[in-house]
N, C-alpha and C positions, 0 to 999 in steps of 0.2 A: 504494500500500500504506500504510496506516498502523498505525503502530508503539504498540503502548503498551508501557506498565514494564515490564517479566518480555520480551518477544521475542526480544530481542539471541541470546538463546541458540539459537532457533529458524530465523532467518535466515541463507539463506545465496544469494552474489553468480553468475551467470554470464555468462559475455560470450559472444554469440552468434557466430556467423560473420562476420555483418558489421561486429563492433564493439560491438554495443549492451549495455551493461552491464543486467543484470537484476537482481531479488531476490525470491528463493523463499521461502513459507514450509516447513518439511520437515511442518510439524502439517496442511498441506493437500497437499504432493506425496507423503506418504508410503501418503495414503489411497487412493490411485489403485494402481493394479494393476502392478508391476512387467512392461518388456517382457522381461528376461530376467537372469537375476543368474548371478555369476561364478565359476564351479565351483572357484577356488581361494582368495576370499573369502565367503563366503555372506552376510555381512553385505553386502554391496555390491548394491544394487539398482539397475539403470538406467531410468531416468522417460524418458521423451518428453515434454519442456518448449518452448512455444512462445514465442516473442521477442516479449513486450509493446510494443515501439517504436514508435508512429506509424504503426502497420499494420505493422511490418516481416513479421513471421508465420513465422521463421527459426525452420525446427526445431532442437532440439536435445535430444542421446544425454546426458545426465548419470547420473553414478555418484552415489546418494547412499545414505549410510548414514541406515537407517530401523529399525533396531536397536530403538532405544527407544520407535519410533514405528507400530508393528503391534500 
């Protein structure tokens, strides 16, 4: 990923199953289609994110808020 000026805000870190620490953009996971959001925060959307690592290819269920980013 490379980062320029203004992103920091943008970014954000998840650590897979097996360990591997990631970094999302929310300006590109936000665009993807939520798999299902949370009938008691509606702001909370969950992405299906796959673990960048060396092949690892570790799914993962992340909550993210995409509020500002729909």
């Amino acid at each position: 990923m490379n980062l320029q000026a203004g992103d920091e805000g943008h970014i954000f870190g998840v650590v897979c199953p097996a360990g591997h620490q990631n970094y999302f953009d929310k300006r590109e996971v936000c665009r993807k289609e939520s798999i299902f959001m949370s009938v008691e925060d509606k702001t909370a959307h969950r992405q299906r994110l796959v673990c960048g690592y060396l092949g690892c290819k570790e799914v993962m269920i992340v909550k993210v808020d995409c509020e500002d980013y729909r």
